[in-house]
C-alpha positions in Angstrom: 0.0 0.0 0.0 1.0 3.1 -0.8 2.2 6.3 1.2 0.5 9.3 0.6 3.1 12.8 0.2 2.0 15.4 2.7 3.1 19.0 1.7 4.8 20.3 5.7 6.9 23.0 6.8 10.7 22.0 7.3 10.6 22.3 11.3 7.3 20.3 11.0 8.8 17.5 9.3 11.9 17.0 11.5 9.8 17.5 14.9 7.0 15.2 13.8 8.5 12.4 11.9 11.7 12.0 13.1 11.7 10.4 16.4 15.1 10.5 19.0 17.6 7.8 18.5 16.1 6.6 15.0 18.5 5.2 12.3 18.6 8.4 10.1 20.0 8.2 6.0 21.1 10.7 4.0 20.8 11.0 0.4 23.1 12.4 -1.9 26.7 11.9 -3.0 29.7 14.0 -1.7 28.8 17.8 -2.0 25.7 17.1 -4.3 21.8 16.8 -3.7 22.5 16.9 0.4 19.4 17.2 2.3 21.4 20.0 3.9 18.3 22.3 5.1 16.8 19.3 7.0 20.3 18.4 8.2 20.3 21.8 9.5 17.1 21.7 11.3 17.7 18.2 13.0 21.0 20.5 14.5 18.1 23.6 15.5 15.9 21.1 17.2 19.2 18.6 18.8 17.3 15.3 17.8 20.1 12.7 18.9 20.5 10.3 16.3 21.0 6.7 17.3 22.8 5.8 13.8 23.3 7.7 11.6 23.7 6.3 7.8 25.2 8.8 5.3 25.3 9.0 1.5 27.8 6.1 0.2 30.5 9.2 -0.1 29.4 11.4 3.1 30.2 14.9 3.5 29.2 17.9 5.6 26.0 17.1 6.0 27.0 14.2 8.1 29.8 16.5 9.8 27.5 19.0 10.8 25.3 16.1 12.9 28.6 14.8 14.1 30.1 17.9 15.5 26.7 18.7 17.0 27.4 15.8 19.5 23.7 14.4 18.2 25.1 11.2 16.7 25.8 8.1 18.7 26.4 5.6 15.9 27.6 6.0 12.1 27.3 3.1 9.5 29.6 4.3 7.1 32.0 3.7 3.7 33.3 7.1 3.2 33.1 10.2 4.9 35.3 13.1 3.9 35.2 16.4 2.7 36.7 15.6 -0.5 39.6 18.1 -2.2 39.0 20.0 1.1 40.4 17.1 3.4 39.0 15.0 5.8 35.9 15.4 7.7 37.2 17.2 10.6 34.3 16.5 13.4 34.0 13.2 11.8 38.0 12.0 12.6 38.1 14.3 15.8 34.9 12.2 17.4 36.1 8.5 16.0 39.6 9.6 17.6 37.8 10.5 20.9 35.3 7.5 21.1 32.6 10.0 21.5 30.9 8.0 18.1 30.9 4.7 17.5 32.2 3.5 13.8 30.4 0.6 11.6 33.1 0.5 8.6 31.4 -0.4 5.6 32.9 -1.1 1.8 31.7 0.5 -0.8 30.0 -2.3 -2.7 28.7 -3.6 0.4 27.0 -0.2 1.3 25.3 0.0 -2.1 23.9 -3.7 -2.2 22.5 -3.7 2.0 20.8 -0.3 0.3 19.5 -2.4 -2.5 18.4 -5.3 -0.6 16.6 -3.1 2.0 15.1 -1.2 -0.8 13.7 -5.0 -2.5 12.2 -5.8 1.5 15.5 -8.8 1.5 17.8 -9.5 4.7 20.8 -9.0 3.3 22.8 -9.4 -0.2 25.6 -11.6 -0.8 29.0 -9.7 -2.0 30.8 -11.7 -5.2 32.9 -14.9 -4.9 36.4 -13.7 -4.2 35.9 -10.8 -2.1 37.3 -12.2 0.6 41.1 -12.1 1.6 43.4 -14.9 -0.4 45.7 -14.5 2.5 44.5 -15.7 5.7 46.8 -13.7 7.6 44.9 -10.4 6.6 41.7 -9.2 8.6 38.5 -10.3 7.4 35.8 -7.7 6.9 33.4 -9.4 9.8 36.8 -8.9 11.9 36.7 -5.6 11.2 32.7 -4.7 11.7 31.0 -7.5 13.6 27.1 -6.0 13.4 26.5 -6.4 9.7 28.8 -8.6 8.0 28.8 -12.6 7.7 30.3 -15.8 6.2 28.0 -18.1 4.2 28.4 -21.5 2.0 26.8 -21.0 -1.4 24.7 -24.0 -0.7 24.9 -24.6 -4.7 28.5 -24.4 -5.2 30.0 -25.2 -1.9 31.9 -21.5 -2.0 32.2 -19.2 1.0 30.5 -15.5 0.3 30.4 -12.7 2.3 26.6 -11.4 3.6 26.0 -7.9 4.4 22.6 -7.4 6.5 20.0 -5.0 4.8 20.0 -1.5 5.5 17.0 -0.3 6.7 16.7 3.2 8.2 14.0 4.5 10.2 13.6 7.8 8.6 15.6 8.8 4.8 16.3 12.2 4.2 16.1 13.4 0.5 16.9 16.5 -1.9 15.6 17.0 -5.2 14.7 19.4 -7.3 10.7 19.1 -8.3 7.5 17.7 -7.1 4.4 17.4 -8.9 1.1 17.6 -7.1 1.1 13.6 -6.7 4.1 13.5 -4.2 6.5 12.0 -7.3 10.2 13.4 -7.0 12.0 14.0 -9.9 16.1 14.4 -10.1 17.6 16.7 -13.4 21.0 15.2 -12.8 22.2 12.5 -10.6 19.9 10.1 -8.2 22.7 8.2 -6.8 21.4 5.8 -4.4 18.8 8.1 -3.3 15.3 6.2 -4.7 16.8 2.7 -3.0 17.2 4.8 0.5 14.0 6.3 0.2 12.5 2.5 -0.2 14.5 0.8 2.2 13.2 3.4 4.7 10.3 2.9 7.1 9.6 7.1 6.7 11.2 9.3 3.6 10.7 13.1 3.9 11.7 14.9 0.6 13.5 18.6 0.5 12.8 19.9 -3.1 13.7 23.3 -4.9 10.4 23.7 -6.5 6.6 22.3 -6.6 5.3 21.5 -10.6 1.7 20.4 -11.7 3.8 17.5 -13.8 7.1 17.0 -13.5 9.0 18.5 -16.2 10.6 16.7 -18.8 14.4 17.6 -17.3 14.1 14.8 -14.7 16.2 12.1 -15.5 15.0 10.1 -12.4 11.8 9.8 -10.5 10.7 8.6 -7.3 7.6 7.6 -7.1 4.9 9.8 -4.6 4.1 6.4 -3.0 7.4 5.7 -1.5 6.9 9.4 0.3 5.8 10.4 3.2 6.5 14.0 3.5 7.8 16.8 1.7 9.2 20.3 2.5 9.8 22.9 -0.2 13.3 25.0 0.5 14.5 27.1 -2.4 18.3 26.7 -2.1 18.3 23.9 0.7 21.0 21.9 -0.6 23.6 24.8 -0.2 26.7 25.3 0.6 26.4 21.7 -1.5 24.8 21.9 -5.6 21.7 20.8 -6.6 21.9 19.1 -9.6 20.9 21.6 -12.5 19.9 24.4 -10.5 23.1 25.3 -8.9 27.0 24.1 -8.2 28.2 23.3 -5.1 29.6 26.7 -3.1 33.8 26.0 -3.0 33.9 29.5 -0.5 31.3 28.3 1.8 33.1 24.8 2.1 36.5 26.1 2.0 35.4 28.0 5.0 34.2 25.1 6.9 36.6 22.9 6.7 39.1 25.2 8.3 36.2 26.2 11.2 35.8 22.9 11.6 39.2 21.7 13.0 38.9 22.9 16.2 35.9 22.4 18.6 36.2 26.2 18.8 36.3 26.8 14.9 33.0 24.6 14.9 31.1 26.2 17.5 31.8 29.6 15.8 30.0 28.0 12.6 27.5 26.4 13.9 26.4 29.9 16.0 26.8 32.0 13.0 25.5 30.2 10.0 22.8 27.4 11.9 20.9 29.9 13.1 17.6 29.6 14.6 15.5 28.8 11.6 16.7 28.7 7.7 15.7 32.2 7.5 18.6 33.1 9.8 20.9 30.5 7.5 20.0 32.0 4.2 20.0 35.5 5.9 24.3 34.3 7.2 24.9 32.9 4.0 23.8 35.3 1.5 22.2 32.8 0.1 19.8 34.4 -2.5 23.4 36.1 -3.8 25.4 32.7 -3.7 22.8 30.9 -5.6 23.0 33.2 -8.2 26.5 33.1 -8.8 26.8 29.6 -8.5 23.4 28.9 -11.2 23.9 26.1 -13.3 22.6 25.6 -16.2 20.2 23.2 -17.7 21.0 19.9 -17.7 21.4 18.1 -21.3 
C-alpha cells in the first residue's frame, strides 16, 4: 500500500516524523543533492540520532550532525570532505570515542541499500571478495554488526553477507515535485530512490513544486514511496543541486578550516545554523550565492 506525500513546513517535518535515536540516512553523494536544510534543522531542534547512515560518499551534511554531539552511531564507507580534506568533526569524534564506527565497503553499502530497498535481509557480496591471504583481517573482523560468512549452498563457496539497510527515517533533496508526491532528479539520483525505499519514513527537501514533473528529470521517485515533503529554495547549499546550482567551494573552503577545532565549529554552527533557515540564508547570503553559482540546464 501506498504512502500518501503530505506537503509540511521544514521544522514540521523533523519534529513530527523523526523520532530520538532513530537510524537516520542521507541521500546524496559527496557535495551534491544533500538534504542540507533538514540536516540543518535536525541540529536547531538537537534530535540525537541513534545511527546515523550517510550517503555512500558522506560529506558535511553528516559533519555538521557529528560535530553537533547528536550522533551516537555512524554506519559508514566514506566520509570526507573531499579536495578540502577530511571530515574534521567526523576523525576528531572517531579519535575520541565519542561515536561509534560501523566500517562499511563501498560495494557492500550500495547492495544492504538495494536489498533493503527490495524488503531482503541481506545481499551476498561476489565470490572472491574475501582475503586470499588468511593472515589479513576479514571484513566481519573488522565490523561484527553487519557482516557474515555463508556456503553458497549450490557451489559449496564461501561468500560474504552484508545485512540489509534499513533506516528508520531517509532524508532526500531534489529538485521538483508534482502535485502527486513523485520526485523527480535533473541530474544524478545516486542511491537516493533505494534509500528512500529501504526506509520505514522518507521526507523529501525539493527546490520547486510543478503540476507534472518536467521533462528535465532524468529520475523519479515515485509519490508512493513518500511520506513528507518540504519545499526549500536553495536547501542543498553550501552543496549543488543538480541543474539548478554548483556546489559553493567559498562556503566549504570555509568550513573545513572552522571545523578543526571544537572552537572553529562552535563559531560556525552559532553563525551560519541559526535559529531557523531564515537566519541560515540571511548568514549565507544565500539568495546572492545561488545566483552566482546557477547552473545551467541539464542536457
Amino acid at each position: 500500500m501506498g504512502k500518501i506525500a503530505r506537503r509540511m513546513e521544514l521544522e514540521a517535518c523533523v519534529a513530527e516524523l523523526v523520532e530520538p535515536d532513530s537510524v537516520v540516512g542521507l541521500g546524496g553523494l559527496h557535495f551534491h543533492n544533500m538534504p542540507m536544510a533538514l540536516v540543518r534543522e535536525l541540529i536547531r531542534q538537537e534530535v540525537p540520532v541513534g545511527r546515523l547512515v550517510p550517503s555512500i560518499d558522506g560529506s558535511i551534511d553528516a559533519d555538521l550532525l557529528i560535530g553537533a554531539g547528536l550522533v551516537r552511531e555512524v554506519q559508514v564507507a566514506y566520509l570526507g570532505l573531499e579536495t578540502y580534506g577530511l571530515a574534521p568533526r567526523f576523525r576528531a569524534a572517531a579519535e575520541a570515542g565519542t561515536v561509534r564506527v560501523r566500517d562499511c565497503e563501498e560495494a557492500g553499502f550500495g547492495l544492504a541499500l538495494a536489498a533493503g530497498a527490495a524488503g531482503l535481509p541481506f545481499a551476498a557480496l561476489p565470490a572472491g571478495f574475501m582475503p586470499a591471504d588468511e593472515g589479513l583481517p576479514s571484513v566481519p573482523a573488522v565490523n561484527r554488526d553487519d557482516y557474515r560468512e555463508i556456503e553458497n549452498p549450490f557451489t559449496g563457496e564461501r561468500h560474504m553477507l552484508i545485512q540489509a539497510i534499513n533506516p528508520d527515517v531517509a532524508l532526500i533533496h531534489c529538485q521538483a515535485i508534482d502535485a502527486h508526491g513523485n520526485c523527480g532528479f535533473f541530474g544524478g539520483s545516486f542511491l537516493d530512490v533505494e534509500l528512500a525505499k529501504s526506509a520505514r519514513i522518507c521526507i523529501v527537501q525539493v527546490e520547486r513544486e510543478y503540476e507534472e514533473l518536467p521533462s528535465a528529470c532524468r529520475r523519479r521517485l515515485p509519490g508512493y514511496a513518500v511520506d513528507a515533503y518540504c519545499v526549500v529554495e536553495g536547501g542543498a547549499h553550501p552543496g549543488s543541486s543538480h541543474g539548478v546550482y554548483r556546489h559553493d567551494d567559498v562556503h566549504l573552503r570555509r568550513y573545513a578550516q572552522l571545523a578543526r577545532s571544537d572552537h572553529g565549529f562552535e563559531r560556525y554552527r552559532g553563525e551560519m545554523i541559526g535559529v531557523s533557515e531564515a537566519e541560515y540564508a540571511a548568514a549565507s547570503r544565500l539568495d546572492d550565492r545561488i545566483e552566482a553559482l546557477e547552473a545551467g540546464p541539464v542536457g
